[in-house]
C-alpha positions in Angstrom: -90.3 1.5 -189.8 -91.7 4.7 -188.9 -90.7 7.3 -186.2 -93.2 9.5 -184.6 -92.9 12.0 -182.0 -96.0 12.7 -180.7 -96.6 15.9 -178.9 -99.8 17.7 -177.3 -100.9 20.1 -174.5 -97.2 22.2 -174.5 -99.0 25.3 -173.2 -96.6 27.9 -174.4 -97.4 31.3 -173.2 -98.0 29.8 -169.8 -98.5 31.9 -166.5 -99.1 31.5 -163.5 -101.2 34.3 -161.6 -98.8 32.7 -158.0 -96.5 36.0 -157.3 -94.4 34.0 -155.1 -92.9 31.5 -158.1 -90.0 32.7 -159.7 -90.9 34.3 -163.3 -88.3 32.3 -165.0 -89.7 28.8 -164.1 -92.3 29.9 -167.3 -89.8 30.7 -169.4 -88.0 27.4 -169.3 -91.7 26.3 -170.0 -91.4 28.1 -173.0 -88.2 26.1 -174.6 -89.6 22.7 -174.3 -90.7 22.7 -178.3 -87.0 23.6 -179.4 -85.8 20.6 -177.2 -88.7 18.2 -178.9 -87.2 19.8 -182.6 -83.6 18.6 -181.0 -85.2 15.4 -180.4 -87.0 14.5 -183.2 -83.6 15.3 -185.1 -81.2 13.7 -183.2 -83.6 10.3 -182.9 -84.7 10.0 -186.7 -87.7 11.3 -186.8 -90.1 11.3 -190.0 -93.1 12.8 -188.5 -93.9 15.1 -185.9 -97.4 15.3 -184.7 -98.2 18.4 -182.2 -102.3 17.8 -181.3 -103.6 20.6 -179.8 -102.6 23.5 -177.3 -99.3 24.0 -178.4 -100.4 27.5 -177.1 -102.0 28.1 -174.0 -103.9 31.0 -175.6 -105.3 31.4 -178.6 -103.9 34.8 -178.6 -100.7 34.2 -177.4 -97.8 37.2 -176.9 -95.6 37.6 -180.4 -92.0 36.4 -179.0 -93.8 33.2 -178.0 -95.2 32.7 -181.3 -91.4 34.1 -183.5 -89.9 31.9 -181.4 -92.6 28.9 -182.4 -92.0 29.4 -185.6 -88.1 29.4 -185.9 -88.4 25.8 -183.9 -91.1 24.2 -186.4 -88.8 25.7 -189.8 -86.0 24.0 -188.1 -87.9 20.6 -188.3 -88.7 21.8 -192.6 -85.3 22.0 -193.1 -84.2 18.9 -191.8 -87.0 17.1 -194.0 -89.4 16.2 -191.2 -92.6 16.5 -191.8 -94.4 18.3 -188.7 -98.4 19.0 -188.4 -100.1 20.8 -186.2 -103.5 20.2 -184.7 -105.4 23.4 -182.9 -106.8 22.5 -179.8 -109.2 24.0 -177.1 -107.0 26.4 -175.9 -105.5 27.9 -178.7 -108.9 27.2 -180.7 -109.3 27.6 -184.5 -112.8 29.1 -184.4 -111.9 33.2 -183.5 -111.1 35.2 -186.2 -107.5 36.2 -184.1 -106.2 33.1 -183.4 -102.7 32.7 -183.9 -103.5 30.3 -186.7 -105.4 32.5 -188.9 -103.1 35.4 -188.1 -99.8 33.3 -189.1 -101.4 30.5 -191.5 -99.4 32.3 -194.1 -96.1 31.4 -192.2 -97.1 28.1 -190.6 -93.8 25.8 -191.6 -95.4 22.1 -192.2 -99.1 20.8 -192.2 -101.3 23.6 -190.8 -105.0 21.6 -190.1 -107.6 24.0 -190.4 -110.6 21.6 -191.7 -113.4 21.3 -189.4 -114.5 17.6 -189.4 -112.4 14.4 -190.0 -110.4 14.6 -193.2 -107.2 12.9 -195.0 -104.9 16.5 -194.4 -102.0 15.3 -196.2 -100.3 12.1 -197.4 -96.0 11.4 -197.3 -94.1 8.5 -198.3 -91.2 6.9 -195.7 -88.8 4.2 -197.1 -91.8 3.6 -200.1 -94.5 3.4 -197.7 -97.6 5.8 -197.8 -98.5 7.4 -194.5 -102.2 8.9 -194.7 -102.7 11.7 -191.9 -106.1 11.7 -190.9 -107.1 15.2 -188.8 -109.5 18.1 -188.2 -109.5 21.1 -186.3 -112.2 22.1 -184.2 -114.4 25.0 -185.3 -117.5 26.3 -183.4 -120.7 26.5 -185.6 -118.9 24.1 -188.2 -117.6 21.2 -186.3 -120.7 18.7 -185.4 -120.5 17.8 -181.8 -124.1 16.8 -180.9 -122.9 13.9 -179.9 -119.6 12.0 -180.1 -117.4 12.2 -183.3 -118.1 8.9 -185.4 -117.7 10.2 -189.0 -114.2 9.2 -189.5 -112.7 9.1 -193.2 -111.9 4.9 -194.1 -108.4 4.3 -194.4 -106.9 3.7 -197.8 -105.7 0.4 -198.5 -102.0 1.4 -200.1 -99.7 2.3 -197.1 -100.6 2.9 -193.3 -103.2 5.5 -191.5 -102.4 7.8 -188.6 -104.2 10.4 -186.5 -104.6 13.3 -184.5 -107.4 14.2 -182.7 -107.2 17.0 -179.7 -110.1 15.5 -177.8 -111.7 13.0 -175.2 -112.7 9.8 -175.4 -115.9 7.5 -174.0 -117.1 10.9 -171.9 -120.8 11.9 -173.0 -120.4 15.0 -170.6 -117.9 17.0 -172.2 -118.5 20.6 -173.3 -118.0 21.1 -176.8 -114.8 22.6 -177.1 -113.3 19.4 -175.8 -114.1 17.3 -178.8 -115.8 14.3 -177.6 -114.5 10.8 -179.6 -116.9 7.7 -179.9 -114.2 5.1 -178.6 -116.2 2.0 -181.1 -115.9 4.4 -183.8 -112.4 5.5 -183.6 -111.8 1.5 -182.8 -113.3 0.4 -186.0 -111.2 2.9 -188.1 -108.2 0.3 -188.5 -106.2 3.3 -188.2 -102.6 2.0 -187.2 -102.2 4.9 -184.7 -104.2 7.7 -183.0 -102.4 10.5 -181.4 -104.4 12.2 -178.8 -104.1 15.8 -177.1 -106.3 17.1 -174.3 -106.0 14.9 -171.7 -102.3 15.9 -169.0 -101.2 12.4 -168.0 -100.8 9.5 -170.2 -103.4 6.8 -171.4 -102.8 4.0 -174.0 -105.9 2.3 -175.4 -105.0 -1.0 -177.7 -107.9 -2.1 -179.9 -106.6 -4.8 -182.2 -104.3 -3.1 -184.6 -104.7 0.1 -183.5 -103.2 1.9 -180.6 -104.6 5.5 -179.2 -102.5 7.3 -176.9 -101.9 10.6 -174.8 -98.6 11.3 -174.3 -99.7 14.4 -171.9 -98.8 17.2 -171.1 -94.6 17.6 -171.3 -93.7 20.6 -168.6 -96.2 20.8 -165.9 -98.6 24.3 -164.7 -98.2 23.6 -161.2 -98.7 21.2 -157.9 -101.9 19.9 -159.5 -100.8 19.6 -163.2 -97.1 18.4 -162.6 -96.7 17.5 -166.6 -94.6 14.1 -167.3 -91.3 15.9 -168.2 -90.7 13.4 -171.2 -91.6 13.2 -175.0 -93.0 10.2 -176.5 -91.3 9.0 -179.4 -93.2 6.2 -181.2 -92.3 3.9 -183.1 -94.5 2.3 -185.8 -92.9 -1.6 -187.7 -95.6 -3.9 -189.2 -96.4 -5.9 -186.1 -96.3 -3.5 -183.1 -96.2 0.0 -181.9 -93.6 0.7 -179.0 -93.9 4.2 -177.4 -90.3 5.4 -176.4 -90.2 7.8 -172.9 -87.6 10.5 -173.5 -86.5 13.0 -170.1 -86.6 16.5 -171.2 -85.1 19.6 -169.1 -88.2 21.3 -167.7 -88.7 22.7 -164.1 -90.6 19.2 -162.0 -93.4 20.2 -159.5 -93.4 17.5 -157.1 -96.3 17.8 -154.2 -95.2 15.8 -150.8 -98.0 14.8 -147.8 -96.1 15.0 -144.6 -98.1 13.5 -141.6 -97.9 15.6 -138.5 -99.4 13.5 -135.9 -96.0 11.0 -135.6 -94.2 14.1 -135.3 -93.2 14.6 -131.3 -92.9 18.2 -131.5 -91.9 20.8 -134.6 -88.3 20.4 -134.3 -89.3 16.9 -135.6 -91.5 18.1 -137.9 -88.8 20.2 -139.4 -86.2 17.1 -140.0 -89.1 15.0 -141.2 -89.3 17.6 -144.3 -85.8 18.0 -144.5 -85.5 14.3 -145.3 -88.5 14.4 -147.6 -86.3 17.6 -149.9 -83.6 15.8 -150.1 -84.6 14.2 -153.2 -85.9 17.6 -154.4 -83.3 20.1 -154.4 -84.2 21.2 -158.1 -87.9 20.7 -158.1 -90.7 23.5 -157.3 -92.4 21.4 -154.2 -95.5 21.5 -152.7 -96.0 19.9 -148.9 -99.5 19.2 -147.7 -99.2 18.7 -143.7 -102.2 16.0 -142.8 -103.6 14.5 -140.1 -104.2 15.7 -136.2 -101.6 18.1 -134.6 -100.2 17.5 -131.1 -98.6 20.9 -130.9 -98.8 24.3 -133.0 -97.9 24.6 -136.3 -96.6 27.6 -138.1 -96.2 27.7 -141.4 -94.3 30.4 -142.3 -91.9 29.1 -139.9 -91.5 25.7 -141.5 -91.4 27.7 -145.0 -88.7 29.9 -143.7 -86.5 26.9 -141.9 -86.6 24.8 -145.3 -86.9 27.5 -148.6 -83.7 27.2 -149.1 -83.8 23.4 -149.9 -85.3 23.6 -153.0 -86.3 26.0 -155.9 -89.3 26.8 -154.8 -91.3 25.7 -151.2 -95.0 25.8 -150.7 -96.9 24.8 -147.2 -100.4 24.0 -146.9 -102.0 23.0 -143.6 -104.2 20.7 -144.3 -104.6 19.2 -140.4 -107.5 18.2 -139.2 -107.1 19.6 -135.9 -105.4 19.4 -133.0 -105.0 16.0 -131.5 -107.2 14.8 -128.4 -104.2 15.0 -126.1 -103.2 18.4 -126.9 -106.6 19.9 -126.7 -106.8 18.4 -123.2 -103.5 20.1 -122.1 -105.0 23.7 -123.2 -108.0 22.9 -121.7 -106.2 22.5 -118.4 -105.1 26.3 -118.8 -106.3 28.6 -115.9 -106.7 31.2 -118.8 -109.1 32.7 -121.5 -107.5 30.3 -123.8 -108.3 26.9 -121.7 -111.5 28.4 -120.6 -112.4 28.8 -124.3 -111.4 25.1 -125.4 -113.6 23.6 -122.5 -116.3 25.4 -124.1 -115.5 24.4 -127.5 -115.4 20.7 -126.4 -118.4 20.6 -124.6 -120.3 21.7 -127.2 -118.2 19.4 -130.2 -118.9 16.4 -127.7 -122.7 17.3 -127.4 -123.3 17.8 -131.3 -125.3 15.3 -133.2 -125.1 17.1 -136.4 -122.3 16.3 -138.4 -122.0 19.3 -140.3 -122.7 21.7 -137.0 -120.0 19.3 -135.5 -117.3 20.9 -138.4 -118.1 23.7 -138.1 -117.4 23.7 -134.2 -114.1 22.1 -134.6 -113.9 24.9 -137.9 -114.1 27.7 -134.6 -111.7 26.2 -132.0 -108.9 25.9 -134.9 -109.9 29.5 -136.1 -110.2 31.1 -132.3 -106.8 29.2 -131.1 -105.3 30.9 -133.7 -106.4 34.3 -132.7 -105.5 33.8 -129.1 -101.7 33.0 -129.7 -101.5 29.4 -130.7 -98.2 29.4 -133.3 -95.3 27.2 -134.3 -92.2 27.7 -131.6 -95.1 28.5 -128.4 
């Protein structure tokens, strides 16, 4: 038996340019490697496999980097044997990259070859494990087309590897490694850890499983992370893949529709009831569909910021809803006179895309003349 734990796409170094999120929600980002050491000792682990962007620059700041390097010595001296796989981010090619700079340092397998090679060979309980890796390399690594030049694997012991790439996509830029899925198929490789790709993906061909675990702590509403490592677990006749929770802050995006809600009040305990799940989570809500009365949201952010760590509003409405329209338009003011305008000409349009824009102008103009949350 043979216990992996497969990591990719950590992003240390992380920031986010959003001045509103709390600085420290990046620095919890940075710890998640020294839980992933506490994991693979406390679970057993033989081999720890980090493929690509363990940094999320390939330049990144030097505390970031000390502290990288205290976790993976941790892992030497408990006899696991780690290797690490550059990836696109923290890319081998420039002559400062962190792993040129600290190659001299690097605890455990360092890859630095740029095509498909056998980087280093251990023995668990008797058995030979063959690591199979590369690292990419501008001007060295050949990515004319999909990778299909992969090393056979030896007949004494088992085959792993790592590859910080894509599979089955002929569009990819360079740096993103393209993989020839029939070719890594007919490798007989036992397992395949994969980096680039955020969420998870297992591919089973025969004998041989492929898997992203993605990415661990999330960078925001759109790349939320999976907040668990993948431990896996190789015996003769399968390969189970083991979801452990780590601490990391959760972004969690909630679409609230607006068009049930009777007025804002409603509104208001509609999100409550959606945060109550959320207290510790950095959330994003997304209000959809047509509005039947003003929405503010500052004023929704400001009634409900205190539910959670962190509280994000976007308005995605449509617009305001048929009926409310009709009770501004009924206005003996500039306001109504201008809505009667606007949906004479909305009604009229044939054009699809003057028809937007149309509906674009009333939202934009009953905004400047006073429409708000609380009217």
């Amino acid at each position: 038996m043979l216990r992996v734990l497969h990591l990719a796409d950590l992003h240390l170094g992380y920031r986010a340019n959003h001045r509103d999120i709390p600085q420290e929600v990046f620095e919890e980002r940075d710890e998640v490697l020294e839980q992933a050491v506490e994991v693979a000792i406390q679970r057993g682990a033989q081999l720890v496999l980090i493929v690509g962007d363990l940094f999320d620059d390939y330049r990144p700041g030097e505390t970031v980097v000390e502290d990288v390097l205290r976790s993976l010595k941790r892992l030497e001296q408990a006899g696991i044997c780690c290797v690490t796989v550059p990836g696109n981010h923290d890319e081998y090619t420039y002559y400062d990259s962190v792993y040129r700079r600290y190659h001299h340092r690097w605890p455990g397998i360092l890859v630095d070859n740029p095509m498909p090679e056998i980087v280093h060979t251990l023995s668990v309980g008797g058995t030979l494990v063959h690591i199979v890796s590369l690292a990419y390399t501008a001007g060295r690594t050949n990515v004319s087309q999909p990778l299909r030049d992969f090393p056979e694997a030896p007949n004494d012991g088992i085959t792993i590897a790592a590859f910080h790439g894509t599979i089955g996509n002929p569009f990819n830029s360079e740096r993103s490694l393209p993989l020839d899925e029939q070719a890594l198929a007919r490798t007989g490789y036992r397992y395949i850890a994969l980096g680039h790709i955020h969420s998870p993906k297992r591919y089973d061909w025969g004998h041989t499983v492929a898997y992203y675990p993605g990415m661990v702590v999330g960078k925001g509403f759109s790349d939320p992370g999976v907040s668990s490592f993948s431990l896996v677990t190789l015996t003769k006749g399968s390969v189970h893949i083991e979801q452990i929770p780590a601490r990391a802050p959760k972004w969690h995006h909630e679409v609230v529709s607006v068009s049930s809600c009777e007025g804002f009040e409603a509104l208001i305990n509609e999100c409550q009831n959606r945060l109550q799940a959320h207290t510790d989570s950095l959330v994003q809500i997304s209000l959809q569909g047509l509005a039947p009365f003003p929405i503010s949201t500052e004023r929704l952010k400001t009634e409900l910021n205190t539910l959670c760590r962190y509280l994000e509003v976007v308005d995605e409405t449509e617009g305001f809803s048929q009926e409310y329209l009709d009770k501004l338009a009924r206005e003996h003011t500039v306001r109504g006179m201008f809505v009667r305008k606007l949906k004479e000409r909305i009604g009229a349009c044939t054009d699809e895309q003057q028809r937007r824009l149309y509906q674009r102008a009333l939202l934009l103009g009953l905004e400047a003349l006073g429409v708000a949350g609380g009217e």
